[in-house]
C-alpha positions in Angstrom: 0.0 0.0 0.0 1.5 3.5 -1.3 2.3 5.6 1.6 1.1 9.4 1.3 4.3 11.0 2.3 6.3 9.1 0.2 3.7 9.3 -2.9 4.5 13.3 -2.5 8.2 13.4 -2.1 8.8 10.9 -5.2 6.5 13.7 -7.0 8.3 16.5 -6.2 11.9 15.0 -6.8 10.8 14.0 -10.0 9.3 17.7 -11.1 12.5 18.7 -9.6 14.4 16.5 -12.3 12.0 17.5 -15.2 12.1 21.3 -15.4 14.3 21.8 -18.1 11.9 19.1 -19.7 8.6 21.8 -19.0 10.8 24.9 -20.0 11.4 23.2 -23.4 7.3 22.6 -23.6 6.4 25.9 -23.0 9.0 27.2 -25.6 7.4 24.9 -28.1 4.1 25.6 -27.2 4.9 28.9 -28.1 5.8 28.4 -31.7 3.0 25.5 -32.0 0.4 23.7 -30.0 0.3 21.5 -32.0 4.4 20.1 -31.4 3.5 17.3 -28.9 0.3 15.8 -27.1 1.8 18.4 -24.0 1.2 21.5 -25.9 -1.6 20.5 -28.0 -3.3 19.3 -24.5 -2.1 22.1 -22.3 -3.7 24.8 -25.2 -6.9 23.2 -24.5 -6.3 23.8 -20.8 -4.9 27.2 -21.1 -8.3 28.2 -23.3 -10.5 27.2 -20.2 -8.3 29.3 -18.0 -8.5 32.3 -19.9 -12.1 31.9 -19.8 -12.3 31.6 -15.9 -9.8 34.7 -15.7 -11.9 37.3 -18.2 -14.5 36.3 -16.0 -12.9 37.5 -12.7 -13.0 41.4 -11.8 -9.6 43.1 -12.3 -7.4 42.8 -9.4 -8.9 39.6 -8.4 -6.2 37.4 -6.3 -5.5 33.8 -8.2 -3.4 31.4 -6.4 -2.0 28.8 -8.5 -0.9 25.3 -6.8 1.9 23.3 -8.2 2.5 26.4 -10.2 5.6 25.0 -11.2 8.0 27.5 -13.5 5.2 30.1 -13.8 3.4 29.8 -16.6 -0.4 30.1 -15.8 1.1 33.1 -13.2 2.4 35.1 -16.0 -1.4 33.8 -17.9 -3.6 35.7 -14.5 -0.8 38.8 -14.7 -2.0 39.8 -18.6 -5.5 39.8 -17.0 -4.8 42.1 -14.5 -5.0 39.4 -11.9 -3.0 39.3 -9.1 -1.1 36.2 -9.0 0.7 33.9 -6.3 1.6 31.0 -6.8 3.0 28.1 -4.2 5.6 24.7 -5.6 7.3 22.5 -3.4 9.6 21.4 -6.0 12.9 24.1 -5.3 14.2 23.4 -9.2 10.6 24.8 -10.1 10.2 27.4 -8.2 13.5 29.2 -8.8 13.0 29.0 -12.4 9.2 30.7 -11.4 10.8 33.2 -9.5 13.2 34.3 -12.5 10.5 34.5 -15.1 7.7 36.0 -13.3 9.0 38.0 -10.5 6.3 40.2 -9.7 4.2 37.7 -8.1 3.9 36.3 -4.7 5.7 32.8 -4.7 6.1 30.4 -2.1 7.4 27.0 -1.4 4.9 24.7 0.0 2.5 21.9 -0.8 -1.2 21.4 -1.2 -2.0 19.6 1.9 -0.6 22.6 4.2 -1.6 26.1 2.4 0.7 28.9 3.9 -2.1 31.0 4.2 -5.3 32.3 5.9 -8.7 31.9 5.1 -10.5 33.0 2.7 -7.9 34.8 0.9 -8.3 34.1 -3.2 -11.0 34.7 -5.3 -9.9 31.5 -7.8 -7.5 28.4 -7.4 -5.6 27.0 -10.0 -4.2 23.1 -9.9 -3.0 22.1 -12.3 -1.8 18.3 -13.2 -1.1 18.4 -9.5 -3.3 16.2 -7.4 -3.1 13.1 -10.2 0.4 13.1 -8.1 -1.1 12.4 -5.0 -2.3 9.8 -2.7 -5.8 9.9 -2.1 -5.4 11.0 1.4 -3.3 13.8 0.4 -5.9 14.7 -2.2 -8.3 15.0 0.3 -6.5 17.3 2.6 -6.0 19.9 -0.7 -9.4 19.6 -1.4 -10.2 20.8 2.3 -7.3 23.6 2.0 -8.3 24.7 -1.2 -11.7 25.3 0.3 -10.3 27.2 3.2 -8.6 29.4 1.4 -11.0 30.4 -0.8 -13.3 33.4 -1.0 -17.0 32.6 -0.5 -18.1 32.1 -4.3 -14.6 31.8 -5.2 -14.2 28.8 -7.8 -11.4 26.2 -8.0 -10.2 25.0 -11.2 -8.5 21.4 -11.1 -7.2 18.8 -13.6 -7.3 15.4 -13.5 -6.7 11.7 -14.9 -9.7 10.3 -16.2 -9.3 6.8 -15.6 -11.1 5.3 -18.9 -9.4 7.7 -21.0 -8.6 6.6 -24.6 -5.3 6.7 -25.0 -5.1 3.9 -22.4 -2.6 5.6 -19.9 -4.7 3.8 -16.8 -3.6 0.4 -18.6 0.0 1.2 -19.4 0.7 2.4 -16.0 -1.1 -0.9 -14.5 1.0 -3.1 -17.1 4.2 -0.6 -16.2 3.8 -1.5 -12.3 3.3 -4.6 -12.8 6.3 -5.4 -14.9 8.7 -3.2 -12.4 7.0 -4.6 -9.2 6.7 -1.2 -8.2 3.6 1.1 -7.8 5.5 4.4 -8.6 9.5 5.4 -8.6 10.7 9.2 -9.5 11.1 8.4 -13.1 7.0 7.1 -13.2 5.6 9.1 -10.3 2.1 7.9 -8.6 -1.1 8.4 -10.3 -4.6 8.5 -8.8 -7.4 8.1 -11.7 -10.5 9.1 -11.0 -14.2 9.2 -12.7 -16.1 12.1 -13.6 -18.3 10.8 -10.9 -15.9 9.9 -8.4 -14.3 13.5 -8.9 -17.5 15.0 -8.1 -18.5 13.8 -4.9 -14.7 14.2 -3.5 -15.4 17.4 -4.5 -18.8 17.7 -2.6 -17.6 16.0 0.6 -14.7 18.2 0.6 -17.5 21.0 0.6 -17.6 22.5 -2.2 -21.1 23.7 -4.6 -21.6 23.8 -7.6 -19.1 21.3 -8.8 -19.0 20.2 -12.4 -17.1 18.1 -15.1 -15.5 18.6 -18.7 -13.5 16.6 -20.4 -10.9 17.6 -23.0 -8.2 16.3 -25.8 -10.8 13.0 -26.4 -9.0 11.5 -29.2 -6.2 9.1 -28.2 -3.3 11.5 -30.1 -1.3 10.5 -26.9 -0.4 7.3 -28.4 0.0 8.8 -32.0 2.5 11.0 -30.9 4.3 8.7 -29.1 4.5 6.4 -32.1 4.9 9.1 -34.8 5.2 13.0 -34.0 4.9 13.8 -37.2 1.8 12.2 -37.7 0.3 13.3 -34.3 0.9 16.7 -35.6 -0.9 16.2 -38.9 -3.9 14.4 -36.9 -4.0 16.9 -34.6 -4.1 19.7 -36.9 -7.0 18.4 -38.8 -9.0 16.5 -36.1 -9.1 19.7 -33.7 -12.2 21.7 -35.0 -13.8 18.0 -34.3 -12.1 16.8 -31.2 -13.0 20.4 -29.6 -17.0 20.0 -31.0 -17.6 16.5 -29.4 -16.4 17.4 -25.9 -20.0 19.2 -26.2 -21.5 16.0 -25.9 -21.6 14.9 -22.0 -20.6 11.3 -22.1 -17.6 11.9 -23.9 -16.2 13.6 -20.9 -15.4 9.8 -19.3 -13.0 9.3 -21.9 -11.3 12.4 -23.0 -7.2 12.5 -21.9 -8.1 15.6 -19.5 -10.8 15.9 -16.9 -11.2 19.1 -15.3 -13.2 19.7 -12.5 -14.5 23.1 -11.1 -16.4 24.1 -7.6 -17.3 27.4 -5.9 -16.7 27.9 -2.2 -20.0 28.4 -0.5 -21.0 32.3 0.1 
């Protein structure tokens, strides 16, 4: 049985190993989204979190969780947002506090929020609790919450577990075959259910809550196999693979699953 503690610390020393890996993402997702299932996924993320920022007043305070070298900080600072952001991982972090140095950062984890209550109008996190233990999940749920402004809304990504490009299965088959359950190089993963997300979402207290799935077609596996043929797929499947995330059921199968709730008022 995975022990929480351990789950996070393998997750931060392996963001700590992989930030030159995320600097080179961003770059590319820059020039394209469409250069590797990262950027063509993350765009699809980023989209939904411009959305939630336009919709905040100016001046608003965003904290972003896991915010790792600063990306979605410098994203809330072009819409006037003021931003903080909190990573435990130190290689992360400094790299954050070089390219966006007017915002708050601190070092820190989910489970233990470095702040009072009721302090942000929106929470970001981002490809963070996948990373963690149940348990620990739990406890960020409740902070998140604490933290929060009444109404304010939390905006969190997640694995879907019956996604198509079959990442539940691989990293069954991967444990399996290294008789371990996670390592730095292949961190933990908790999959969840559009349902399952929910009502952790509920019991953690939160209104509200609602599901969206994104990036439904299994390109995953197609750029893993051929980049430039994920590319060309990508391209041309987009206008459709954005249109049928419309459709609720799809949403149990798409490679992202992003969950949002509001802090009571």
């Amino acid at each position: 049985m995975a022990d929480a503690k351990n789950v996070r610390q393998v997750a931060i020393d392996h963001h700590d190993s992989v930030v030159g890996t995320f600097e080179a993402y961003y770059r590319n997702l820059a020039q394209s989204r469409f250069t590797s299932a990262f950027t063509y996924g993350r765009a699809k993320l980023d989209r939904m979190i411009d959305d939630l920022f336009r919709s905040l007043p100016k001046g608003a305070a965003v904290l972003d969780v896991g915010c790792g070298t600063g990306e979605h900080l410098k994203r809330a600072q072009s819409h006037g947002l003021v931003a903080t952001g909190l990573e435990p991982a130190p290689g992360m972090l400094k790299v954050a506090r070089s390219s966006v140095p007017e915002a708050r950062l601190k070092q820190g984890v989910a489970t233990e929020l470095p702040f009072e209550d009721e302090q942000f109008d929106a929470i970001l996190q981002i490809e963070v609790l996948r990373y963690l233990h149940i348990d620990d999940i739990r406890k960020a749920l409740r902070e998140s919450r604490r933290v929060l402004k009444p109404g304010g809304i939390f905006f969190v990504t997640l694995v879907n577990r019956w996604a198509l490009d079959g990442f539940y299965l691989r990293q069954r088959t991967r444990q399996w075959r290294k008789g371990s359950e996670f390592d730095e190089t292949n961190p933990y993963c908790e999959f969840f259910t559009p349902a399952t997300a929910e009502r952790e979402f509920r019991n953690a207290g939160f209104i509200a809550v609602r599901s969206e799935g994104r990036l439904l077609a299994p390109l995953r596996l197609i750029y893993k196999a051929s980049p430039a043929l994920g590319r060309r797929l990508a391209s041309g499947l987009e206008k459709l693979d954005d249109r049928i995330h419309h459709w609720k059921w799809t949403r149990n199968f798409a490679g992202h699953l992003i969950v949002t709730g509001r802090a009571p008022k």
